[in-house]
Residue frames as qw, qx, qy, qz and C-alpha x, y, z in Angstrom:
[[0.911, -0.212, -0.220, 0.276, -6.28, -38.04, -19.41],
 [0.202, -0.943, 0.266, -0.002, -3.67, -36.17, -17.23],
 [0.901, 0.228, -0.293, 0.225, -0.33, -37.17, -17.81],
 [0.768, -0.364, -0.288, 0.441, 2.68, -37.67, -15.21],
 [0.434, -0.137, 0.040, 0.889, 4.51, -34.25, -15.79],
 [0.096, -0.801, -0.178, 0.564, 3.94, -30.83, -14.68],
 [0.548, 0.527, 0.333, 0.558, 4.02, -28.40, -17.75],
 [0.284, -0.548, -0.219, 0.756, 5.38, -25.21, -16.91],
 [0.018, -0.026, -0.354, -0.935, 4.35, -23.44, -19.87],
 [0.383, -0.507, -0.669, -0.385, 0.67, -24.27, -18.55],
 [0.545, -0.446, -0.557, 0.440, 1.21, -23.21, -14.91],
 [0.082, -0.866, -0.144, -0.473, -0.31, -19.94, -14.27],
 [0.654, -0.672, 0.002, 0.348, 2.25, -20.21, -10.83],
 [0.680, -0.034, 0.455, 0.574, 5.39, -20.68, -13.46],
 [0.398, 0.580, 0.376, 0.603, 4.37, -18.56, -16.13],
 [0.213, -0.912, -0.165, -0.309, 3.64, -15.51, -13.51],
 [0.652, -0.617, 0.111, 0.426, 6.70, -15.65, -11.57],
 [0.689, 0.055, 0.395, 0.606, 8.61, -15.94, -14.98],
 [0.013, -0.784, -0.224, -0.578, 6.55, -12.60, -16.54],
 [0.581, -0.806, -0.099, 0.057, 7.39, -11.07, -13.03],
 [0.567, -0.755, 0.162, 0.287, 10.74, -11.30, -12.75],
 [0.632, 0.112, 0.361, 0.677, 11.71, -10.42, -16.39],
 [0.020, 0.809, 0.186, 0.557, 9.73, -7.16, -16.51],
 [0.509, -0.847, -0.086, 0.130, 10.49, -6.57, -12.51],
 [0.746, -0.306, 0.203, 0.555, 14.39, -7.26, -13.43],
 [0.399, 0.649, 0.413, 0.498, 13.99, -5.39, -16.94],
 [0.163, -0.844, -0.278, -0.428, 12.80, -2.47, -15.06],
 [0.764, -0.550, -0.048, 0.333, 15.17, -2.36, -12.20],
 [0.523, 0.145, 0.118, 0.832, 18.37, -2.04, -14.53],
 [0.217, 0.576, 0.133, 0.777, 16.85, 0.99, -16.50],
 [0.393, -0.879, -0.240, -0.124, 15.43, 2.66, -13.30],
 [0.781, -0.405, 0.080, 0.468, 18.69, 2.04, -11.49],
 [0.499, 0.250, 0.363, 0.746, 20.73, 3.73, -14.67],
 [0.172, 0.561, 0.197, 0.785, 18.82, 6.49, -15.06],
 [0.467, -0.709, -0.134, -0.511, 17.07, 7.40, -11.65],
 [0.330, 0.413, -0.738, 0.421, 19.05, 5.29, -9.13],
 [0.779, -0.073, 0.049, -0.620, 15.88, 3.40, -8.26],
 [0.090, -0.066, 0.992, 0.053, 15.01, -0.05, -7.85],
 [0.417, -0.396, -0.539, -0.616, 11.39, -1.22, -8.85],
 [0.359, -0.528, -0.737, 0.222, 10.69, -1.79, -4.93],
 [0.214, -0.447, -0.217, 0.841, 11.22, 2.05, -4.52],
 [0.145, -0.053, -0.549, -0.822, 9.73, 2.78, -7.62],
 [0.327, -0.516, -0.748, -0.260, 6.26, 0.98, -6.35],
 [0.385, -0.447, -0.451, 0.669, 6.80, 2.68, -2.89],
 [0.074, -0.058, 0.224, 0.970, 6.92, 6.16, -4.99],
 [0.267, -0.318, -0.657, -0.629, 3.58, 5.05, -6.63],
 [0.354, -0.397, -0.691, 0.490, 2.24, 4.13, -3.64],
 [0.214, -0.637, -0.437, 0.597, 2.30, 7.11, -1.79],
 [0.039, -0.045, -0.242, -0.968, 1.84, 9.69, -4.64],
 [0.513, -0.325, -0.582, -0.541, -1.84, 8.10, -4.58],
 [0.705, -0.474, -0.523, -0.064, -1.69, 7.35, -0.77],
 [0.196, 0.680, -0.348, 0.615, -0.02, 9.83, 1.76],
 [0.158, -0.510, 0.694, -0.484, 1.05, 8.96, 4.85],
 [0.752, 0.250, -0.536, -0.292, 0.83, 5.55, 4.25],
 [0.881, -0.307, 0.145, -0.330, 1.74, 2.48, 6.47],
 [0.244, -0.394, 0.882, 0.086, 4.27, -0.34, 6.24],
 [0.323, 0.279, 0.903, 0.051, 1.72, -3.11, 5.89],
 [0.601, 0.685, 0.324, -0.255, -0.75, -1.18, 3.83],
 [0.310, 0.801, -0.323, -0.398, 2.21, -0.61, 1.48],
 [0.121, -0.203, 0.971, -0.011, 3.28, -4.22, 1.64],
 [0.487, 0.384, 0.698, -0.359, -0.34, -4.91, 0.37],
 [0.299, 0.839, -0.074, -0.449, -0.49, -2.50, -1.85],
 [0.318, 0.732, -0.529, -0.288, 2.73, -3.52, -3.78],
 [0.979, 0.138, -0.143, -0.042, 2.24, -7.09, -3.21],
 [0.405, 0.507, -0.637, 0.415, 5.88, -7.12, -1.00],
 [0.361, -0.728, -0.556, -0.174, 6.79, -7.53, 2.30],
 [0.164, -0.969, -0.071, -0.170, 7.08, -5.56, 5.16],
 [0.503, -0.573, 0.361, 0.537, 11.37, -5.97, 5.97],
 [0.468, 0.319, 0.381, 0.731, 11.50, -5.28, 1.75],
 [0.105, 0.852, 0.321, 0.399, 9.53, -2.51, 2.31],
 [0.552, -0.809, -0.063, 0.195, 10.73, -1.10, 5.50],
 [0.692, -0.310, 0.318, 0.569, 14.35, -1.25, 4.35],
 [0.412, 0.371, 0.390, 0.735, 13.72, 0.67, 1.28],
 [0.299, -0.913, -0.128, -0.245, 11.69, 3.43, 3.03],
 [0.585, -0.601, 0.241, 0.489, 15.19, 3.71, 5.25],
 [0.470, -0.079, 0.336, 0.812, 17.16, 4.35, 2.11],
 [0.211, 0.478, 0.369, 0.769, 14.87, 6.71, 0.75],
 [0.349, -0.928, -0.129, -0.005, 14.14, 8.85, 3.59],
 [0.715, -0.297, 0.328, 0.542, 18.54, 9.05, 3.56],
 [0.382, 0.095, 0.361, 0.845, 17.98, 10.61, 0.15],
 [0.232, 0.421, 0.270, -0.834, 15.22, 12.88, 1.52],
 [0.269, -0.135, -0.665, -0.684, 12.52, 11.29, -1.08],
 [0.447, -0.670, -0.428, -0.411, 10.02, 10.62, 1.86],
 [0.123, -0.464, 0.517, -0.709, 9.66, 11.73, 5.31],
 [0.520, -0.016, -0.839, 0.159, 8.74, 9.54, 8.37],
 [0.432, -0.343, 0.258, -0.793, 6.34, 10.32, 11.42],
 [0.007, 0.166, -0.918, 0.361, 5.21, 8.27, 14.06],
 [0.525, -0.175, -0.551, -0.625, 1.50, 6.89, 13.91],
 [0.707, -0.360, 0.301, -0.528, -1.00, 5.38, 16.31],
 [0.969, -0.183, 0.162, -0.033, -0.08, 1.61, 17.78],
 [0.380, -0.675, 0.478, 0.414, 3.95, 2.43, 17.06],
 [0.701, 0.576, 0.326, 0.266, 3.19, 2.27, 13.18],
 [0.029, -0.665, 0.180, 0.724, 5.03, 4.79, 11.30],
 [0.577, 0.748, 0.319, -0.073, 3.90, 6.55, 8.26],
 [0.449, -0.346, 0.270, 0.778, 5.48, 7.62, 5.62],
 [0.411, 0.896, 0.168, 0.026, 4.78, 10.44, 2.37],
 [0.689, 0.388, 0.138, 0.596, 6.74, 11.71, -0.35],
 [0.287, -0.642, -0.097, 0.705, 8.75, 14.64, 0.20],
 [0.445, 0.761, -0.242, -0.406, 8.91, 17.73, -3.06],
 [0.079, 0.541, -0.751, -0.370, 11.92, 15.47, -3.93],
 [0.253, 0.063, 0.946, 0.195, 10.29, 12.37, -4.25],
 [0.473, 0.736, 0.198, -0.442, 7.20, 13.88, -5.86],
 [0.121, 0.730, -0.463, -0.488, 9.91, 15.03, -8.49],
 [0.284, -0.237, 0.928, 0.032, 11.39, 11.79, -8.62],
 [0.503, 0.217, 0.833, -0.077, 8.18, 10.32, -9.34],
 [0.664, 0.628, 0.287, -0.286, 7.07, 12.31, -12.22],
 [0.246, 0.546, -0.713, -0.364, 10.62, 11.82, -14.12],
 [0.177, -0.042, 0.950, 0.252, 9.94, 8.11, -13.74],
 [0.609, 0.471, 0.496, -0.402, 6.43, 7.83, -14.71],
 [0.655, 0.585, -0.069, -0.473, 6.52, 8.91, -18.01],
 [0.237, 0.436, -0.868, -0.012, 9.39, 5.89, -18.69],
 [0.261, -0.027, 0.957, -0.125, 7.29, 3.61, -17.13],
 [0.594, 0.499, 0.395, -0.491, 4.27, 4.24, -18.98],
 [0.417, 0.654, -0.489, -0.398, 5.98, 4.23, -21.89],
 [0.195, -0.265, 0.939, -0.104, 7.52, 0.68, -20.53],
 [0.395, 0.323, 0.753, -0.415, 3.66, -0.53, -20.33],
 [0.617, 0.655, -0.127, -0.417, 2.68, 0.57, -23.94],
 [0.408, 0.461, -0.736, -0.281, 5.37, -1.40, -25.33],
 [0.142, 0.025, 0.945, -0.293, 4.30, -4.56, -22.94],
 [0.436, 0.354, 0.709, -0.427, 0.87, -4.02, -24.15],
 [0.175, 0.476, -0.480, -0.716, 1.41, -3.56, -27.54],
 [0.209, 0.020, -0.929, -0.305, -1.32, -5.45, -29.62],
 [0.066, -0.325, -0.859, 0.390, -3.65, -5.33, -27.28],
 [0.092, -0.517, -0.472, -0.709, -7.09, -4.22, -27.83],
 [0.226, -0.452, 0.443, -0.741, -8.68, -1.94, -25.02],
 [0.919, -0.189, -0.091, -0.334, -11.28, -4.78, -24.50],
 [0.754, 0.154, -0.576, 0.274, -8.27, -7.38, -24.49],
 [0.143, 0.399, -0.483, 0.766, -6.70, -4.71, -21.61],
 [0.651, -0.314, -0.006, -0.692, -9.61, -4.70, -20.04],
 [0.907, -0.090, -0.283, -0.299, -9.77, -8.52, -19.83],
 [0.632, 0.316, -0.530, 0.468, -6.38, -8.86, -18.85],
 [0.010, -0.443, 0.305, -0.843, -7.19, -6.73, -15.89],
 [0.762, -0.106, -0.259, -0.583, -9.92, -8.76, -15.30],
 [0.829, 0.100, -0.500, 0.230, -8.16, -12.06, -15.44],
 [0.458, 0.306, -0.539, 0.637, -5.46, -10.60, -13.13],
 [0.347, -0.291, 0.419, -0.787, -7.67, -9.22, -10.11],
 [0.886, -0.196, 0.051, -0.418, -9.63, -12.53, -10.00],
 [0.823, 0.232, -0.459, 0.240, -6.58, -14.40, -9.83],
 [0.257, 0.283, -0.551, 0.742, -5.69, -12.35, -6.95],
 [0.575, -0.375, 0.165, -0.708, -9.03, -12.38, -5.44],
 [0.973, -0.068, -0.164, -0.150, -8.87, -16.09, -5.28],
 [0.398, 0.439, -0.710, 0.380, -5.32, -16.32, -3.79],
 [0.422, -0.508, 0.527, -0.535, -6.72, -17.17, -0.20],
 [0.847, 0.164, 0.038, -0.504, -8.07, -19.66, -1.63],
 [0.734, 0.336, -0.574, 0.133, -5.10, -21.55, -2.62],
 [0.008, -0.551, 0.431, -0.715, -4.50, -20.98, 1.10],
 [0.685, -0.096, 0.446, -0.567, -7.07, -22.50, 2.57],
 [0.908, 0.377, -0.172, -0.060, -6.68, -25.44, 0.13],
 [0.463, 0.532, -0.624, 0.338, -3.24, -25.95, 1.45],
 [0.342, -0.387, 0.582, -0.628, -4.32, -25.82, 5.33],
 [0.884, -0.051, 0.079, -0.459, -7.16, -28.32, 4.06],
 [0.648, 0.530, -0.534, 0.114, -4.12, -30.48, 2.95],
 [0.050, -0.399, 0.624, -0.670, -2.13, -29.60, 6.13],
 [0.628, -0.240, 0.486, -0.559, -5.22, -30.82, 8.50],
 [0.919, 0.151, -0.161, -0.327, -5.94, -33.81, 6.68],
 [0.694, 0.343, -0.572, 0.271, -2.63, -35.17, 6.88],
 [0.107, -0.184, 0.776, -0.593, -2.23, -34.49, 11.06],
 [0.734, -0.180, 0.099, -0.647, -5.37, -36.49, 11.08],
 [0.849, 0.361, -0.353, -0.159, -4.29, -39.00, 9.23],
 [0.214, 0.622, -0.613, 0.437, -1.00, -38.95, 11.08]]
């Protein structure tokens, strides 16, 4: 029997924002403190260390932002000469790490990995594994809430 109230401690919406935006916030400070980072530059970094001359919107995919959070931080860090900027086909512009943000990215790394051991602490590789699992079908199935909302959406201007 379902009962009248929403549990947030059951709500894989509720419980992922909350895990989000105590490790995103967590991770801000200390970046900020020691590197004078934020975690949206910090993903940007990742990004392109694995993707050079990258995109707006493929990095707004990539990091699961969007593209005025991203844009705007790719302006302050081309300012502190961590990436350079070049114009692209269909008036995109790309962007890739300069030496300094290279640099940049391998002082933070070993602080975030370190971050991610203690967050996975307990965990067996199989568990990791599963967790990884869990989390990429939860994102493969996000259209899906999407299209489950539109089906909502049409039903009601029918109805209407």
């Amino acid at each position: 029997m379902q009962s009248d109230h929403f549990d947030l401690n059951r709500c894989i919406g509720a419980l992922s924002l909350r895990f989000s935006s105590r490790l995103g916030a967590g991770a801000s400070q200390e970046y900020h403190e020691r590197f004078q980072i934020g975690v949206v530059e910090w993903r940007i970094l990742c990004h392109l260390a694995v993707e050079p001359w990258s995109n707006v919107i493929s990095m707004a995919n990539s990091i699961g932002l969007d593209k005025s959070s991203v844009s705007r931080a790719l302006s302050g860090m081309e300012a502190r000469g961590l990436v350079e900027m070049r114009d692209a086909a269909r008036r995109k512009r790309e962007a890739n790490l300069t030496e300094a943000g290279l640099a940049l990215h391998r002082q933070v790394l070993p602080i975030a990995r370190a971050r991610e051991a203690a967050l996975l602490d307990g965990f067996s590789d199989k568990e990791f594994d599963q967790l990884l699992s869990f989390l990429h079908r939860l994102i493969i199935n996000l259209p899906k809430v999407e299209e489950d909302a539109q089906s909502r959406a049409d039903t009601e201007t029918e109805t209407a």
